[in-house]
NUVO-737344 format. One record per residue (C-alpha): residue number from 1; residue in three letters; x, y, z. Coordinates in steps of 0.02 Angstrom, whole numbers. Layout:
BEGIN
NUM:Ala:X:Y:Z $
...
END
This chain:
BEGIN
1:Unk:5443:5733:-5407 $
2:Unk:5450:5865:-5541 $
3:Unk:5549:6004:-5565 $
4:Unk:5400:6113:-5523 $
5:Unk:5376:6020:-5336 $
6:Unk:5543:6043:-5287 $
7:Unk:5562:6234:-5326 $
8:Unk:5371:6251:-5232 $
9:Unk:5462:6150:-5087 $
10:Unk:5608:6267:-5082 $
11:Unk:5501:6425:-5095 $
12:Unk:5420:6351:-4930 $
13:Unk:5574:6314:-4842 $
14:Unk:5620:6494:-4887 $
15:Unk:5447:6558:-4824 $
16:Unk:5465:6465:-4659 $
17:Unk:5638:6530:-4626 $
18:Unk:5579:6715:-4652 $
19:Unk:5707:6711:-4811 $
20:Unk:5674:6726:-4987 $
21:Unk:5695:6578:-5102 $
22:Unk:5842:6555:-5186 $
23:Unk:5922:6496:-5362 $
24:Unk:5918:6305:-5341 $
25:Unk:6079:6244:-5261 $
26:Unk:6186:6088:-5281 $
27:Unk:6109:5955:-5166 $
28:Unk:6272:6004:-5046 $
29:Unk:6226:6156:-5040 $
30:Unk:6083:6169:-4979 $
31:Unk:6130:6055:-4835 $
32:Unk:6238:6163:-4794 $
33:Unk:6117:6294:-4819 $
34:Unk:5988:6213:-4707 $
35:Unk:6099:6174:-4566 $
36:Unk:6085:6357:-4464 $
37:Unk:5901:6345:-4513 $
38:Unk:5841:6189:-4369 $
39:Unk:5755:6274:-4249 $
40:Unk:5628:6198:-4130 $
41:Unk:5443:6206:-4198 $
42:Unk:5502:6250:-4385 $
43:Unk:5456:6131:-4544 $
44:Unk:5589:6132:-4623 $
45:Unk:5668:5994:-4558 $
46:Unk:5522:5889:-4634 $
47:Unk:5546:5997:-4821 $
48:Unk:5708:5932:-4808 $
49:Unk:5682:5760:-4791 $
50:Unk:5558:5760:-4942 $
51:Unk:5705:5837:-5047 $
52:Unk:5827:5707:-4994 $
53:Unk:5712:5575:-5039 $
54:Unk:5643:5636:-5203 $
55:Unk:5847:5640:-5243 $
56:Unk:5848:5449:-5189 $
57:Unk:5957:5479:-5057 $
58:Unk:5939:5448:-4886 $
59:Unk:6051:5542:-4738 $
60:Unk:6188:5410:-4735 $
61:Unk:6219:5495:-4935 $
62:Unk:6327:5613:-4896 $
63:Unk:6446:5495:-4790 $
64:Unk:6456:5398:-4941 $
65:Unk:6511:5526:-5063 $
66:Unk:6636:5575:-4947 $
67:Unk:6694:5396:-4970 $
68:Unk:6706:5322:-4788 $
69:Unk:6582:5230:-4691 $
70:Unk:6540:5240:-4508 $
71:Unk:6676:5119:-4465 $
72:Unk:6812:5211:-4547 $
73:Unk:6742:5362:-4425 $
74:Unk:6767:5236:-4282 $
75:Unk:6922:5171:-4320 $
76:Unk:6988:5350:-4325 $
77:Unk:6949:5370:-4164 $
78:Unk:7075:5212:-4114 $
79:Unk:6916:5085:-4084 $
80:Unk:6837:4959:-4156 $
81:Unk:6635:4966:-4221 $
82:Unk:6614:4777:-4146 $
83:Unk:6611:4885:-3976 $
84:Unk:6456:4976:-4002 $
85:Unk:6373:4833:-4117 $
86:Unk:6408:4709:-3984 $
87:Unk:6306:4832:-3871 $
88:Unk:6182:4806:-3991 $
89:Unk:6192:4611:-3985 $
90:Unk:6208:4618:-4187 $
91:Unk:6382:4650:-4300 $
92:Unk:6380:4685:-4506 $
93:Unk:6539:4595:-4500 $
94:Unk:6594:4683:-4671 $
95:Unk:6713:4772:-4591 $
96:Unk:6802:4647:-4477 $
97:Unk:6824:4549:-4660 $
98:Unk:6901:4687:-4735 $
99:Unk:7039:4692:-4611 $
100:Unk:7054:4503:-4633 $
101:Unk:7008:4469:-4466 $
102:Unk:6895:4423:-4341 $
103:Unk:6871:4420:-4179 $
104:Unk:6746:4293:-4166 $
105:Unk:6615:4350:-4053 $
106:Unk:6496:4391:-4183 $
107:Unk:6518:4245:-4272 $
108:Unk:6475:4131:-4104 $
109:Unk:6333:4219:-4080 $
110:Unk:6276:4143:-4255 $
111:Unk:6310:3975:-4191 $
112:Unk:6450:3947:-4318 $
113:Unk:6646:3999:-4345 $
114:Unk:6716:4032:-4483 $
115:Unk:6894:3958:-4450 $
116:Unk:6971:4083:-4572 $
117:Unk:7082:4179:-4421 $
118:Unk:7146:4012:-4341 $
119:Unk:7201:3939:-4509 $
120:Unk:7293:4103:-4545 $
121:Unk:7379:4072:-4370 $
122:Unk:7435:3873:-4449 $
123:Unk:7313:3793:-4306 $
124:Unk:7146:3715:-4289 $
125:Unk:7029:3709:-4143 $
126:Unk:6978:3532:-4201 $
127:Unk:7135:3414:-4156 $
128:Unk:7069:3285:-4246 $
129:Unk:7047:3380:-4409 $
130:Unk:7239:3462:-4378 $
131:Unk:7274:3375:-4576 $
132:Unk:7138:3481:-4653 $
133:Unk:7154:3606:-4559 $
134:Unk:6997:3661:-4510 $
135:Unk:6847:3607:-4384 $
136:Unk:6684:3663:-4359 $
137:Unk:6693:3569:-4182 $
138:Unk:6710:3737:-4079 $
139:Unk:6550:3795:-4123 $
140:Unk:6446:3626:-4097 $
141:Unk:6550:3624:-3913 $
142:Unk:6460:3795:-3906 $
143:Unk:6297:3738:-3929 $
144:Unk:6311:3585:-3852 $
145:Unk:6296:3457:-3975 $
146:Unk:6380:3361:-4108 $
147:Unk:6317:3361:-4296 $
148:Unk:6452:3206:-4325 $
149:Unk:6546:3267:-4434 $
150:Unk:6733:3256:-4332 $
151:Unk:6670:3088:-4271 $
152:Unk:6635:3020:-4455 $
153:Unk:6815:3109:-4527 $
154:Unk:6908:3018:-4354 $
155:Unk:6818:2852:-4422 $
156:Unk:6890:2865:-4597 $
157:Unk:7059:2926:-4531 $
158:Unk:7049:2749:-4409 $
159:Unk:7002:2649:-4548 $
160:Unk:7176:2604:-4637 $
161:Unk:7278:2620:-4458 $
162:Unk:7335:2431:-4403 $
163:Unk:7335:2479:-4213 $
164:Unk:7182:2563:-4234 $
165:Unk:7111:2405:-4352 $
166:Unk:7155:2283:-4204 $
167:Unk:7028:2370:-4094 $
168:Unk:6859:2393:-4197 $
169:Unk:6901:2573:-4114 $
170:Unk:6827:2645:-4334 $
171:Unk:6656:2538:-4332 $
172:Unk:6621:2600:-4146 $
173:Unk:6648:2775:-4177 $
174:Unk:6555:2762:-4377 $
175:Unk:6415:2686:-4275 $
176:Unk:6413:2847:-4136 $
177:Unk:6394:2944:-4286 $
178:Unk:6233:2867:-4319 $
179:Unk:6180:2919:-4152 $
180:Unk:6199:3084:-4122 $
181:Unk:6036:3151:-4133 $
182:Unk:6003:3012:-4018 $
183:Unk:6152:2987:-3917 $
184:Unk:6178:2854:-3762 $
185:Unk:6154:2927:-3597 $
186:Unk:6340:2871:-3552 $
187:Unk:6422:2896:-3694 $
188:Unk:6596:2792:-3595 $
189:Unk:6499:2636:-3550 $
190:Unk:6413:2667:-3739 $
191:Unk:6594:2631:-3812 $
192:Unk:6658:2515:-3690 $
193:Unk:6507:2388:-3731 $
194:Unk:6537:2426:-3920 $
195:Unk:6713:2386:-3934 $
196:Unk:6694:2227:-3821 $
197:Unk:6567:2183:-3973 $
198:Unk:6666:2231:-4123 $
199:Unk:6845:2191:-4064 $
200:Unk:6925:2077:-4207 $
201:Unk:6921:1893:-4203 $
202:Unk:7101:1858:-4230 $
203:Unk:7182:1706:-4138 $
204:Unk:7303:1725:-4010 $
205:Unk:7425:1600:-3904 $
206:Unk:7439:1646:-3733 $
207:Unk:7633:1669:-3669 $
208:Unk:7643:1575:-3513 $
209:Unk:7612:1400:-3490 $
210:Unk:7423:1354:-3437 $
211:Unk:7456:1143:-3414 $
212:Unk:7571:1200:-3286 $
213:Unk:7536:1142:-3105 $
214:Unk:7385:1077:-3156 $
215:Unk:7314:891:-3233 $
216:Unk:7195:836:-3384 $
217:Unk:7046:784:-3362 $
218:Unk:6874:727:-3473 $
219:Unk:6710:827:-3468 $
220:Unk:6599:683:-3478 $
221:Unk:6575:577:-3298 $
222:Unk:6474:452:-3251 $
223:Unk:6287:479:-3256 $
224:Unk:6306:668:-3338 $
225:Unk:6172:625:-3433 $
226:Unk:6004:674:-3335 $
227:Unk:5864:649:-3410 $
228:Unk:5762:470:-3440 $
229:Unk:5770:488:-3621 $
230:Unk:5900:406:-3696 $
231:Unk:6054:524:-3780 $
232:Unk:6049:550:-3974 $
233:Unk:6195:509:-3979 $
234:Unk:6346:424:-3875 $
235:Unk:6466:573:-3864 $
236:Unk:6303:704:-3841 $
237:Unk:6205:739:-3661 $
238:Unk:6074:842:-3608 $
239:Unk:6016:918:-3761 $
240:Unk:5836:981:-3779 $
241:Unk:5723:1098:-3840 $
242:Unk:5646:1243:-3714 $
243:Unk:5444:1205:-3719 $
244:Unk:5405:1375:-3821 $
245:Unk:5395:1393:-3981 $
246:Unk:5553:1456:-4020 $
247:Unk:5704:1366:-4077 $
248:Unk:5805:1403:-3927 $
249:Unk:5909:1231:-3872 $
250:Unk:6036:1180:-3744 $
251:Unk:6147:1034:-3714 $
252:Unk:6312:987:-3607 $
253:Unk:6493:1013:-3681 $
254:Unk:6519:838:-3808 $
255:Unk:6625:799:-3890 $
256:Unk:6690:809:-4085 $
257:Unk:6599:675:-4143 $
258:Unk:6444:742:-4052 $
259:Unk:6439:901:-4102 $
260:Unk:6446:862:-4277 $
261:Unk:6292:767:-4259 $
262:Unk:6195:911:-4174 $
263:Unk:6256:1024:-4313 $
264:Unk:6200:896:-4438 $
265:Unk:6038:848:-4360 $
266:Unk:5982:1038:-4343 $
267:Unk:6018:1103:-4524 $
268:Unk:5990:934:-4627 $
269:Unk:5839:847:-4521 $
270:Unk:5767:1021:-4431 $
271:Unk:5798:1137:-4577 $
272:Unk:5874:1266:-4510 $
273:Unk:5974:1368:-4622 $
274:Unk:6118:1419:-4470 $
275:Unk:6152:1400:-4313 $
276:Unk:6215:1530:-4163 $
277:Unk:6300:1436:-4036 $
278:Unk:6348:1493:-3876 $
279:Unk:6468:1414:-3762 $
280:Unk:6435:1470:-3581 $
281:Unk:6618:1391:-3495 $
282:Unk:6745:1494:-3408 $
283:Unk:6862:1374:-3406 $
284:Unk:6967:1317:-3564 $
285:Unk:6930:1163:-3653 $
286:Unk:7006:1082:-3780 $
287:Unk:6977:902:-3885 $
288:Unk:7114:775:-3859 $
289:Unk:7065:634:-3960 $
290:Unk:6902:697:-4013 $
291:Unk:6879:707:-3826 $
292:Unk:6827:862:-3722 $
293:Unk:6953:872:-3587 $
294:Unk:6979:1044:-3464 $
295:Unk:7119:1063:-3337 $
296:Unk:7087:1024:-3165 $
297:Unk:7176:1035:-2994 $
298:Unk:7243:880:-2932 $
299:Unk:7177:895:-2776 $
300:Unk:7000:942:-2818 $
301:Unk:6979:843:-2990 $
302:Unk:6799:861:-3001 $
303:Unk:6785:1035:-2951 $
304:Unk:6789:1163:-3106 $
305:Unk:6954:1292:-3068 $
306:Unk:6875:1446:-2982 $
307:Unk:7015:1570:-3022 $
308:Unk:6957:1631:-3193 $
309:Unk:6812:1741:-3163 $
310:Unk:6770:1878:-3264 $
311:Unk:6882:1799:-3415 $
312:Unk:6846:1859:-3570 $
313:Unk:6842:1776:-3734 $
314:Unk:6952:1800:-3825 $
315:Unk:7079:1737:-3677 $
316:Unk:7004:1601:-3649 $
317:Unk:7015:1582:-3841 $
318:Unk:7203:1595:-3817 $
319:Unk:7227:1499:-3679 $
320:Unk:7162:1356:-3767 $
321:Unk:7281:1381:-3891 $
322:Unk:7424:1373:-3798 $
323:Unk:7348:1227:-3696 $
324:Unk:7338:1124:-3846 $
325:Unk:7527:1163:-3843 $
326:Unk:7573:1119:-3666 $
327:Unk:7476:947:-3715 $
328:Unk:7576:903:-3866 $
329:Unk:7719:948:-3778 $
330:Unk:7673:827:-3650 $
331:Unk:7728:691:-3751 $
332:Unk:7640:574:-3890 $
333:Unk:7518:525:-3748 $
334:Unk:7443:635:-3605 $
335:Unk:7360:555:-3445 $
336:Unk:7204:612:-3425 $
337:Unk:7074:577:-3288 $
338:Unk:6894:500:-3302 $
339:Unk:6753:510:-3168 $
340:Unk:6691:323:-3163 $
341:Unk:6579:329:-3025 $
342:Unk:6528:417:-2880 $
343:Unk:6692:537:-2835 $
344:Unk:6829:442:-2893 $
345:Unk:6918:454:-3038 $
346:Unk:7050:336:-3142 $
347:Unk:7188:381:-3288 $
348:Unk:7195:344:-3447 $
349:Unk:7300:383:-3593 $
350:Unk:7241:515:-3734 $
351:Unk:7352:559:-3900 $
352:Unk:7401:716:-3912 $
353:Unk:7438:697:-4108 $
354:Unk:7312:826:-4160 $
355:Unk:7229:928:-4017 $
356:Unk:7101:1045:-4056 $
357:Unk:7036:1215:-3956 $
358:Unk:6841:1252:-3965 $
359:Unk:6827:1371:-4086 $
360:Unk:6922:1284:-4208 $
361:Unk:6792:1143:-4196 $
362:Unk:6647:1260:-4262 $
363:Unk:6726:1359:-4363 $
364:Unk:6777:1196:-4465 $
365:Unk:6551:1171:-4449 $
366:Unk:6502:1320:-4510 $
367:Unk:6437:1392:-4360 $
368:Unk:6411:1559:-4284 $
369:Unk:6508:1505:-4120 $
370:Unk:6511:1644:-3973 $
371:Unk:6596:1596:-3787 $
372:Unk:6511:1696:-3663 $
373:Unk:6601:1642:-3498 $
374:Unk:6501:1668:-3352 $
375:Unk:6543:1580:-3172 $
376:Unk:6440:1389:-3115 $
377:Unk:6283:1418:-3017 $
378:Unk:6302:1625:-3008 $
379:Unk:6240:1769:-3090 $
380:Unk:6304:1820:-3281 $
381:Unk:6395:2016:-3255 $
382:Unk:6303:2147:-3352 $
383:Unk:6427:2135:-3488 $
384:Unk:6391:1958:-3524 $
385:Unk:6203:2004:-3543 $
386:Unk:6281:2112:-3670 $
387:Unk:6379:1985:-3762 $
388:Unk:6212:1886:-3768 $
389:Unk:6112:2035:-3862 $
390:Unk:6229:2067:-3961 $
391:Unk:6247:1874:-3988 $
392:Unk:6072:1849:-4024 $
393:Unk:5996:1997:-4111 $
394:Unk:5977:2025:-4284 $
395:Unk:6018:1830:-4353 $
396:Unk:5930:1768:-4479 $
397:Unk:5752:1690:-4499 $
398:Unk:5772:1517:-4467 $
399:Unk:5924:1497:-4349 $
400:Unk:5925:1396:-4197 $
401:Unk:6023:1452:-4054 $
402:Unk:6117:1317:-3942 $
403:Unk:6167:1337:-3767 $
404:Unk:6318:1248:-3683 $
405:Unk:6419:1227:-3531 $
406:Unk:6503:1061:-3452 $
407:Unk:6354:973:-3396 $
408:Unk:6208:1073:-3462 $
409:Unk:6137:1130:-3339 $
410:Unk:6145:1286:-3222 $
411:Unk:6240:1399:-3351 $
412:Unk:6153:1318:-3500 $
413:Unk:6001:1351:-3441 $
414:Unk:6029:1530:-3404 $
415:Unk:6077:1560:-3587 $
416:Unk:5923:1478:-3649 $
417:Unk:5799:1599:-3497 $
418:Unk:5913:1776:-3585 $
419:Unk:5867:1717:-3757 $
420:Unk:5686:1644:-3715 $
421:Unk:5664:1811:-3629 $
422:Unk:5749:1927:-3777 $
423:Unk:5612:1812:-3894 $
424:Unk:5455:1850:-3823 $
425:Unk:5493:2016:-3782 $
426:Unk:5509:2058:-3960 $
427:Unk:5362:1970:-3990 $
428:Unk:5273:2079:-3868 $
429:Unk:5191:1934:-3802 $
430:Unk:5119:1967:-3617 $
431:Unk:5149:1809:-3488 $
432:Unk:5027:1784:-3341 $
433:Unk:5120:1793:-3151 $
434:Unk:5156:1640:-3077 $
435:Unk:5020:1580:-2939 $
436:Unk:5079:1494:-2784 $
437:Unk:5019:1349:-2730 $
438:Unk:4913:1343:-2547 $
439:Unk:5029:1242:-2413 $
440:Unk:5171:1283:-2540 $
441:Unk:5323:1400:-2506 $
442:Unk:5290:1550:-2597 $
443:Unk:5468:1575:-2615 $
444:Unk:5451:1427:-2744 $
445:Unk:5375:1548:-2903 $
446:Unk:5502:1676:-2837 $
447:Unk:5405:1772:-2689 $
448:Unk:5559:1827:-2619 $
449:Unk:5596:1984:-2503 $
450:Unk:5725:2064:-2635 $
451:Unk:5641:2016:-2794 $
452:Unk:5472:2117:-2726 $
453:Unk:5618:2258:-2685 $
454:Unk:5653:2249:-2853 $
455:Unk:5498:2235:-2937 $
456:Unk:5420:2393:-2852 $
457:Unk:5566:2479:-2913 $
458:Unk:5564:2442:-3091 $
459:Unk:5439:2519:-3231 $
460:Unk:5360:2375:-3281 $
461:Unk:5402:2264:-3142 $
462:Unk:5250:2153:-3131 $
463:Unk:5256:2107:-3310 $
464:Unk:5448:2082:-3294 $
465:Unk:5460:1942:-3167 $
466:Unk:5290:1869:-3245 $
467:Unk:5422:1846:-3416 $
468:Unk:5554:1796:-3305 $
469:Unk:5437:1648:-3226 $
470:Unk:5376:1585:-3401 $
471:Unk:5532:1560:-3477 $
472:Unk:5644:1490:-3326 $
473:Unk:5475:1367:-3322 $
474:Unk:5484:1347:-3498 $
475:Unk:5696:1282:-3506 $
476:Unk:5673:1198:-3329 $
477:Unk:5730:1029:-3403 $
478:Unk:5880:994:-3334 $
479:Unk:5868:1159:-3180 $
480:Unk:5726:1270:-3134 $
481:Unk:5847:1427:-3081 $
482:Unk:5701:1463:-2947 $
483:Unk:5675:1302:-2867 $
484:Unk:5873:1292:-2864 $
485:Unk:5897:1412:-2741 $
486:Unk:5768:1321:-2628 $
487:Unk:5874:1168:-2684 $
488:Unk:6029:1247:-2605 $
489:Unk:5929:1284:-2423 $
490:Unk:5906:1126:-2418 $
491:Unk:6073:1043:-2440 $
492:Unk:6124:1187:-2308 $
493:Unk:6000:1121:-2183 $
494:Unk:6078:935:-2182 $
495:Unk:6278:967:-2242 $
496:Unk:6409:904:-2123 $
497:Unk:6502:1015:-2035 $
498:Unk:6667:934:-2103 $
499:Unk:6610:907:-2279 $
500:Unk:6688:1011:-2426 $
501:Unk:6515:1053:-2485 $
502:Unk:6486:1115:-2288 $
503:Unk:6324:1224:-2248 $
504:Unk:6431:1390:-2280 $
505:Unk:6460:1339:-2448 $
506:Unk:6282:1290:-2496 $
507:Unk:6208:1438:-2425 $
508:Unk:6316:1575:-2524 $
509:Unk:6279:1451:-2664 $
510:Unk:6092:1501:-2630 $
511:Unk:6129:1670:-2621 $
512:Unk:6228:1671:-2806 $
513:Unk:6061:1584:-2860 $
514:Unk:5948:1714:-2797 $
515:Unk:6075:1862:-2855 $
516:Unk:6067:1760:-3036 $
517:Unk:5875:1769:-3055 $
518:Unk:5870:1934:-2991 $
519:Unk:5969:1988:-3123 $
520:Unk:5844:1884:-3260 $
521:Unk:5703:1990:-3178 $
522:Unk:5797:2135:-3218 $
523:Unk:5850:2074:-3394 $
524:Unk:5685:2048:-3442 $
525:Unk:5628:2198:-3393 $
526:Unk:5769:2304:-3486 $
527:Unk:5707:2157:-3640 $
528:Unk:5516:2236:-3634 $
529:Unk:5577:2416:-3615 $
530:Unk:5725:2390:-3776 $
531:Unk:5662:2236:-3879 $
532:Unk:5549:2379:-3976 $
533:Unk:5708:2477:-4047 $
534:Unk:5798:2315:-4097 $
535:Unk:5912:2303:-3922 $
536:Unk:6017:2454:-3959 $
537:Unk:6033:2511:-3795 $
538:Unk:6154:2373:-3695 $
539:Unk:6108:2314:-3530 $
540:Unk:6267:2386:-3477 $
541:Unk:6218:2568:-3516 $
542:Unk:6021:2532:-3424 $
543:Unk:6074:2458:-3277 $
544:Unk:6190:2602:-3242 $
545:Unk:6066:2708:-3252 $
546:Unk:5978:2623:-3103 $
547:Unk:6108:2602:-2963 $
548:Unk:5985:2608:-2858 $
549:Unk:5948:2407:-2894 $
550:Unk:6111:2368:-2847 $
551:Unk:6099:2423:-2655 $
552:Unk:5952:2290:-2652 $
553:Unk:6066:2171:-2754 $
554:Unk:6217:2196:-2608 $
555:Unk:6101:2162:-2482 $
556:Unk:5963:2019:-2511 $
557:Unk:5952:1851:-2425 $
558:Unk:5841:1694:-2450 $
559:Unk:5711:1793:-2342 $
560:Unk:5553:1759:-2401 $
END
């Protein structure tokens, strides 16, 4: 505006105020000038917000060149602007900074902290961050979430600690990182599957004695081997191929020499470039001779011991160890008990020169070798579903996966149903249901009271049990684990009262049948709901999401 405008301007404020116009003023002046002049109805407040602006000023100006700001004004009067601007849900925070402090409501209304104040104090509100100080923690708590950052700095901090290293506790909490924009529903049972999978291989001797109290005896017995073909080779029974086309095998335990010949027979005649095996026994074993022998009670020598149920691995792995020790300590010989025929059994003499634990054995083949213990004729627990993922998943094209137990049957067979099952799920191949037979018990393709219970409760039921049926069909060689339970009414029906194997035992026998194809329902359909995302959800974390299966679970019976 030129110099012209503004004396016009100032001739009209004059005019309006009855007054005539005078010399032009310093811009305080007339301010000062104009302040008596605001009267209701009167222009001039409008003149003199022209004048201010054509001076580039606006009304905060004069606080300014009196050199204090509105929170200086505040502050005089013994309060704080944060007051009033939290009033207004909003905070410049200039002013907080220049007293070097903060008191962090504004800055948690930004979603963020700036951590300045608690460093100052020599503290963090991260603990695990306490060496750098710092942690941006408090605000994700805020919101709710985690961006991974602490998790991924506790990983690296776990990494080079040796109590730390003995528990895969780094890789399980690196791989959490991975999921937090996806995290597990339970984040507990999440871990507790994860460090079950990554804990260390490392081998251990177990302190106690295991011999102890108890007797030697050899896996093999007369007429273990069960089908009319003959065996491939002397110290090898059972083996076989399920009937899809997948190279999913099982077979009983063998021996050394055995063993070796499967390995070699697989890779050199099969072509398969490695080999996952999985050893399904809950009781230790061990090779004395290049025999497999397992401890046994004297007074029930061809009974399996009972007492080890829910073992895991790794101490089975080191009770081995230290069996193999309570054998050589037996003596340069060790009496050891063979099933000839029928029930009865007669000693002979082993060397304990060189004994040898399981995992040894493979490890000196070059296999993959995983022992997933899991009780004769019952149901697998949801962790051992778990150590069969994680056992299966992700090997390499052209692997064959073997399935053991004593005999190879009833706990071989369930290994080679969870992988059949894991296989065509990821396939995505659909399986038709199973069609009784007229005059047939429908019970015999699984038409059971609880599995319907089960079934109408499940997603995808239908299509589940229809996987379940094609694959126990499909590795029914040496046990159909649905016919079996029928199999175990009927031994029930005629057992004599006085007999070991009395009615009582073969009908909770029945019952740990049912329970363990139950479970296969419900593994395969956890299979067609995961297989897509590569398994990463265990079957730990999905069935404890669905309690509600186990009240069915507690209370089924061979009811049809």
């Amino acid at each position: 505006m030129s110099a012209s405008e503004l004396a016009k301007l100032r001739a009209a404020i004059s005019a309006a105020e009855g007054a005539p116009a005078p010399p032009p003023p310093p811009v305080a002046q007339i301010i000062s000038a104009l302040e008596p002049a605001q009267r209701p109805g009167s222009g001039a407040d409008d003149l003199r917000a022209k004048i201010a602006q054509a001076e580039g000023r606006s009304d905060g100006g004069a606080l300014r060149e009196e050199g204090r700001s509105d929170g200086v004004r505040l502050r005089e009067e013994g309060r704080s602007d944060g007051v009033d601007l939290r009033e207004e849900g909003r905070s410049d925070g200039v002013d907080l900074r220049e007293e070097g402090r903060s008191d962090g409501i504004p800055l948690r209304e930004e979603g963020r902290s700036d951590g300045g104040a608690l460093r100052e104090k020599g503290r963090s509100d991260g603990g695990a961050l306490r060496e750098k100080g710092r942690s941006d923690g408090g605000a994700l708590r805020e919101k709710g979430r985690s961006d991974g950052v602490v998790l991924r700095e506790a990983a690296k901090l776990l990494e080079n600690d040796a109590l730390a290293g003995r528990s895969g506790l780094a890789q399980a909490l690196e791989q959490l990182t991975d999921k937090v924009h996806d995290p597990p529903r339970d984040v507990t049972t999440w871990l507790c599957a994860k460090l079950r999978e990554l804990r260390p291989r490392e081998a251990r001797i177990y302190e106690r004695p295991v011999l102890e109290g108890l007797v030697m005896k050899c896996d093999e017995f007369a007429h273990i081997h069960l089908f009319a073909s003959p065996r491939i080779h002397p110290e090898v029974w059972n083996f076989r191929k399920c009937d899809l086309d997948m190279p999913v095998f099982g077979v009983g335990q063998c021996h050394r020499k055995g063993i070796a010949h499967i390995v070699n027979e697989l890779v050199e005649e099969v072509g398969f470039s490695s080999i996952v095996w999985c050893n399904m026994r809950e009781e230790p074993v061990v090779f004395l001779d290049g025999q497999a022998c397992a401890p046994r009670m004297a007074g029930n020598l061809n009974e399996n011991v009972e007492y080890l149920q829910s073992i895991e691995d790794f101490e089975l792995d080191a009770m081995e160890r230290r069996l193999c020790k309570d054998c050589e300590e037996a003596g340069a010989k060790i009496l050891v008990y063979y099933q000839t025929s029928g029930t009865e059994n007669e000693k002979r003499e082993l060397s304990t020169a060189s004994p040898s634990c399981v995992a040894d054995v493979y490890k000196e083949l070059d296999v993959t070798y995983n022992r997933i213990p899991i009780a004769d004729e019952a149901a697998p627990e949801e962790k051992d579903f778990d150590q069969l993922v994680t056992a299966i998943r992700g090997a390499p094209a052209k692997t064959a996966f073997v399935f053991n137990c004593q005999m190879g049957r009833g706990r071989t067979t369930t290994g080679m149903v969870a992988a059949c099952i894991m296989w065509k799920a990821g396939r995505g191949e659909a399986c038709e249901p199973m069609q009784g037979k007229k005059g047939v018990d429908a019970r015999m393709v699984g038409d059971f009271k609880a599995v319907r219970e089960l079934v109408a409760m499940l997603e995808e039921g239908d299509e589940a049990k229809a996987l379940c049926d094609a694959c126990c069909a499909a590795c029914a060689h040496a046990q159909h684990l649905v016919e079996a339970i029928l199999a175990c009414e009927a031994s029930a029906a005629v057992a004599p009262a006085s007999s070991f194997r009395s009615a009582g035992f073969w009908r909770a026998r029945g019952r740990n049948c049912l329970e363990r194809y139950c479970y296969l329902v419900l593994f395969a359909a956890y299979a067609l709901e995961h297989a897509p995302a590569g398994f990463e959800t265990s079957f730990s974390e999905w069935a404890h999401s669905r309690c509600q299966l186990k009240r069915v679970l507690k209370h089924m019976t061979l009811e049809g």
